[in-house]
N, C-alpha and C positions, 0 to 999 in steps of 0.2 A: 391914249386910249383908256376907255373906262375897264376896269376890271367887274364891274356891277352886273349880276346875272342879268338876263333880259328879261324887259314885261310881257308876258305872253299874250296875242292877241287874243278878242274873246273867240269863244267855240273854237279854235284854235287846235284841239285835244290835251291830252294830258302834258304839264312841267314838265321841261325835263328834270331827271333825276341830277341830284346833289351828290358828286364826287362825294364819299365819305372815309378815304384813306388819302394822309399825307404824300403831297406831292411835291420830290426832292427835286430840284436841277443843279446841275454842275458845271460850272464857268470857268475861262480864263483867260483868256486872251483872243477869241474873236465873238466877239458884240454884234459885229451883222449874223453871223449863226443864231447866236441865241435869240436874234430879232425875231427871228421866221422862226425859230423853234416858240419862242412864246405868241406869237399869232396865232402859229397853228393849234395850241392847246386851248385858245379861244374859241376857234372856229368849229368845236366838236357839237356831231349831233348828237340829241336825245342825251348826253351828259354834259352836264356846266360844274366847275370847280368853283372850291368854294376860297375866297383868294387867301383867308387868312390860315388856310393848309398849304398852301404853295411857297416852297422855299428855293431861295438861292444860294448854295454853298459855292461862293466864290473863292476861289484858290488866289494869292497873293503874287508877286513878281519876282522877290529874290529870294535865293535859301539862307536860313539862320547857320546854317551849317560851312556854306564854301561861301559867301558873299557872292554868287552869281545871280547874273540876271537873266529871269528868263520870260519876259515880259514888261512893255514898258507901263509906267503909272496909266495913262492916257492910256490904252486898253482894256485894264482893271473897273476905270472909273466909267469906260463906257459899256461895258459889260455891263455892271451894275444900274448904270441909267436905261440900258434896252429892257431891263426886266422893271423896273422901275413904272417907266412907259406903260406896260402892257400890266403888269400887278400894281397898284399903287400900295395897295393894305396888305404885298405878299411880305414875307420877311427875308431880310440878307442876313447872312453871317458870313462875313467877307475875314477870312486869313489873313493876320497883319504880317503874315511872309510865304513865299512859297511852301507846298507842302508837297507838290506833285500829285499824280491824280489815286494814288493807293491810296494815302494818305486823305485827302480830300473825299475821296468817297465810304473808307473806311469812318469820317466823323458825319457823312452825312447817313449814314446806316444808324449808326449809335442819336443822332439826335433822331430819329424816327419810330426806333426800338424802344431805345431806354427814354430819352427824356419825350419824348411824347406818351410811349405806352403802345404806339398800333400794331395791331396785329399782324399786318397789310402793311406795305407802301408800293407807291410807283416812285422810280427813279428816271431820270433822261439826263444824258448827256446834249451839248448844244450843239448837236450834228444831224441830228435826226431830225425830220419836220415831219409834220405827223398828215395823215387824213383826215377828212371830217370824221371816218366812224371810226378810227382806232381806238379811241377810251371806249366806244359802244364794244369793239370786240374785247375789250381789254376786262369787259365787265363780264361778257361770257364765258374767256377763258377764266377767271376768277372763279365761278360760281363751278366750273370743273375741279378747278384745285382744289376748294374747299369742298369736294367730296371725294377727293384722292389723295389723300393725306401724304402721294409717294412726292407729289408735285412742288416744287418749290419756289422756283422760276419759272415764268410764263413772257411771252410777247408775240408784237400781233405785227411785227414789221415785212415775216415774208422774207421766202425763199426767191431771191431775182431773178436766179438761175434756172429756176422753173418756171414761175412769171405762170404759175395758173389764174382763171381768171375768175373761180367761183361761179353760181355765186355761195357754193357751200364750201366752206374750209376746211380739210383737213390738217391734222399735225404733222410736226416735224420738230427734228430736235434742234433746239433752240442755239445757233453759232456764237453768235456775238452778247453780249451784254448791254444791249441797244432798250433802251426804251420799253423796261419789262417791271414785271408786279415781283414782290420776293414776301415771302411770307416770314413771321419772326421767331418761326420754329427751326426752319433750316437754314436763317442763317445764325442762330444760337451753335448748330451744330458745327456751322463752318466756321466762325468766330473760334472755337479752340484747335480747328483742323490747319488755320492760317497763323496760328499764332508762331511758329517757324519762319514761314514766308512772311511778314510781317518782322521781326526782327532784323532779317538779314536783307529788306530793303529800307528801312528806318537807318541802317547804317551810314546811308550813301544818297544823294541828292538821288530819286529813281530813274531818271533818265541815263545814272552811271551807275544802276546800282548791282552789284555783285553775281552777274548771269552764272559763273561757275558753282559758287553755293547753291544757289537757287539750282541748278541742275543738280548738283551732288544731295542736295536735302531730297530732291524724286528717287532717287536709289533707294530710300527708306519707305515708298511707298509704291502698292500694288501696280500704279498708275503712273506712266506718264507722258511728257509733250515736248518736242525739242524749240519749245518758247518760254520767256519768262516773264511774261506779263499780267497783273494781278488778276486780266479775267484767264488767261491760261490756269493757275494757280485754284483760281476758285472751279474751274469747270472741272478739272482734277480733283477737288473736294466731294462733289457732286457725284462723281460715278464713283469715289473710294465710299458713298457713305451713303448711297442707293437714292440720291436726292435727283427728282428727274427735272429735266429741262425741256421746258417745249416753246412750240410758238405755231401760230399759223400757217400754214404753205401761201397762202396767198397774202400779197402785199397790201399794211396797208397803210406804208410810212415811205418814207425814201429816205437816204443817207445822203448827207449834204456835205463830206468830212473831206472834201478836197484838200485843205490844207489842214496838218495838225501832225502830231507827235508821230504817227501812224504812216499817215498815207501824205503822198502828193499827186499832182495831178497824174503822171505817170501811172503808177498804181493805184489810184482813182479810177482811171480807166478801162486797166485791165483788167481789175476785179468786177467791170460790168455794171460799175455804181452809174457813170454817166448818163444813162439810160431809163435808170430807175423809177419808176412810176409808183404809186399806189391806185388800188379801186377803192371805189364808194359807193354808197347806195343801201336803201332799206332792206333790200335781197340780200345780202351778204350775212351768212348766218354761218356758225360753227356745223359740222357736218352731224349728224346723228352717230352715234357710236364712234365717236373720236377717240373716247375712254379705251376703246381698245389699243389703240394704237402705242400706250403708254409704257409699256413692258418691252416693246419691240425700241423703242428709241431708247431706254436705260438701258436694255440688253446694248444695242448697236456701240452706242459709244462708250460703253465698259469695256467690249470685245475692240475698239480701236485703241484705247489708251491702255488694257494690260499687253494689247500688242506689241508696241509701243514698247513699253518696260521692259519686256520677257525678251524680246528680240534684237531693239534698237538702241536702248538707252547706254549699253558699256560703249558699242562703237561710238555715242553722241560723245559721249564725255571723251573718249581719249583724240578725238578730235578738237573737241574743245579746250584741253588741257593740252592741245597745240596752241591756243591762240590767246586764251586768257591765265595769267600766270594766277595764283593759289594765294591769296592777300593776307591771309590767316597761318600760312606755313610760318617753320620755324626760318628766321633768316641766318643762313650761313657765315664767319667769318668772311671768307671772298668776298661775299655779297655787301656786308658791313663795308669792306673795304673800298669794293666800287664807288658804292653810294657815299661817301666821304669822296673819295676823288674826285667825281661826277659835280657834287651838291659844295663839298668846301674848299676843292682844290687842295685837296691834302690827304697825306693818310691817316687815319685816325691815333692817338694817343694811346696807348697802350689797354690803360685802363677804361676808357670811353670805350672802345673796340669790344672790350670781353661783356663789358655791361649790358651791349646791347647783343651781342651774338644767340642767338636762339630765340630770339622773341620774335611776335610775332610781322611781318615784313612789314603792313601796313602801319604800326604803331611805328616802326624804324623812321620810314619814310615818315610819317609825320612828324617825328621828335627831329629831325634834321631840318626842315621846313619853315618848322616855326621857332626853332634855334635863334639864339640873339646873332650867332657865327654868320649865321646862313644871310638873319634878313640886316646885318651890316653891311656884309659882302655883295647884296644885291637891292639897296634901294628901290622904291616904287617911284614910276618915274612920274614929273611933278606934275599935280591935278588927280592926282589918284588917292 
């Protein structure tokens, strides 16, 4: 499929308008998703992208870190070929290893920011497929934020739950981080509000990355969510730092995310996605005085996430500090000692014992691990 705007018929009316903010998408391992997510960004009325703005930040298969796999080659490369198809002149920057999706989305921010310069981007994930007019409303809701400087995030994907039908739209505060515009002022300001969370998932492949920190770091702020996931983290930025989030009430995308990190079909279904529809149509317009609405959604979910903190977040943690042990604590003698009898079938040597006793647990366990003792005593068995 050509990426080439189309020839407009004559008397036809006016071009449509040229996309003029960078257009990121984000890949990994299902290629038929991102099939239908790049058609659908083709098929937009009254706005056409311009291909050499459209990027693929493709996430790789194994981490540099544990050697796991979490993706075969042959998904990576068909991934790559679906966007391919559908942009030929867009650009990839494909991760020569895993990086998980903080990580991955965290460099497709920075190549938008900083090495492009825009002011503006839109971002998509390969889950979401879009309507013909969502970049139309995507341009509406833009042209609000850039006269509400509180605004930060925006999208046009729709509340399903309420499935209004338009054809005027009003707001609502924006759930997910689906398929939305970000502006390059707020997230300047959340780039130093994440730099916490951002460390303490950089530590750890993110799929195992350290939920009890990431909970214990919310204790330092006014705000918080018993999830740890970088849009959890970021929507928490947002209300600590008066940055609002919106998006349409009425649908004009569907979520396609049956299988992935997230959901399965199970939870696919019961969160209502099965169902999901988008409207279209040259009716479909942002509502008049939407601008009000903006105070009322920063207030709302400021008053649910200091709720949250003020009320819930000790009982979350000592719950949690049932199930996830503290990787950072000092490790006890005892604990030395298990982890030797455990890991070398033996108890530790006097002097080895005292050396490692109080450091921190997770350093213990790894300096046993990758011990010469350990990987003698436990060869890789052959083909590996």
């Amino acid at each position: 499929m050509s990426d080439a705007p189309p020839t407009p018929a004559l008397h036809a009316g006016p071009a449509p308008a040229v996309l003029d903010v960078p257009v990121i998408l984000f890949a990994f391992n299902r290629p038929d998703y991102l099939d239908r997510v790049c058609a659908s960004l083709l098929r937009q009325r009254g706005v056409i992208l311009d291909p050499r703005r459209v990027f693929l930040l493709q996430d790789g298969a194994v981490s540099p870190r544990t050697g796991l796999r979490y993706a075969e080659d042959a998904q990576v490369a068909a991934s790559i070929a679906a966007f391919r198809r559908h942009f030929p002149r867009g650009q990839v920057a494909a991760a020569p290893h895993n990086l998980g999706i903080a990580a991955n989305i965290r460099r497709g921010e920075v190549l938008a920011f900083e090495a492009l310069g825009a002011e503006l981007a839109y971002f998509f994930e390969d889950d979401l497929e879009l309507g013909p007019d969502y970049l139309r409303m995507m341009a509406e809701l833009r042209a609000l934020a850039e006269r509400d400087p509180r605004i930060g995030y925006f999208a046009a994907y729709g509340d399903h739950h309420i499935a209004p039908t338009g054809p005027y739209a009003w707001l609502v505060r924006m759930q997910h981080n689906w398929g939305f515009g970000l502006k390059r002022d707020a997230w300047r300001r959340l780039r130093d509000f994440m730099a916490p969370y951002d460390r303490i998932v950089d530590a750890a492949d993110y799929a195992y990355r350290d939920h009890l920190a990431i909970f214990r770091w919310m204790e330092a702020l006014p705000v918080s969510r018993p999830f740890s996931s970088q849009d959890t983290a970021k929507t928490l930025g947002c209300d600590a730092l008066g940055i609002a989030r919106v998006m349409s009430e009425v649908c004009f995308a569907r979520y396609i995310g049956e299988r992935g990190s997230s959901f399965d079909g199970s939870v696919f279904r019961d969160m209502g996605f099965e169902g999901m529809q988008w409207m279209e149509g040259p009716e479909h317009h942002l509502a008049d005085g939407v601008e009000g609405a903006v105070s009322h959604i920063m207030a709302e979910s400021l008053a649910m996430q200091t709720e949250h903190r003020q009320k819930r977040l000790a009982r979350f943690l000592e719950e949690q500090g049932r199930i996830w042990m503290d990787r950072n604590r000092p490790t006890t003698a005892e604990e030395v000692g298990f982890l030797f009898r455990m890991l070398l079938d033996r108890v530790p040597e006097s002097e080895a014992g005292t050396g490692l006793v109080g450091r921190p647990l997770h350093e213990v366990r790894q300096a046993l691990l990758t011990s010469r003792e350990f990987r003698g005593r436990n060869p890789l068995p052959r083909g590996e």
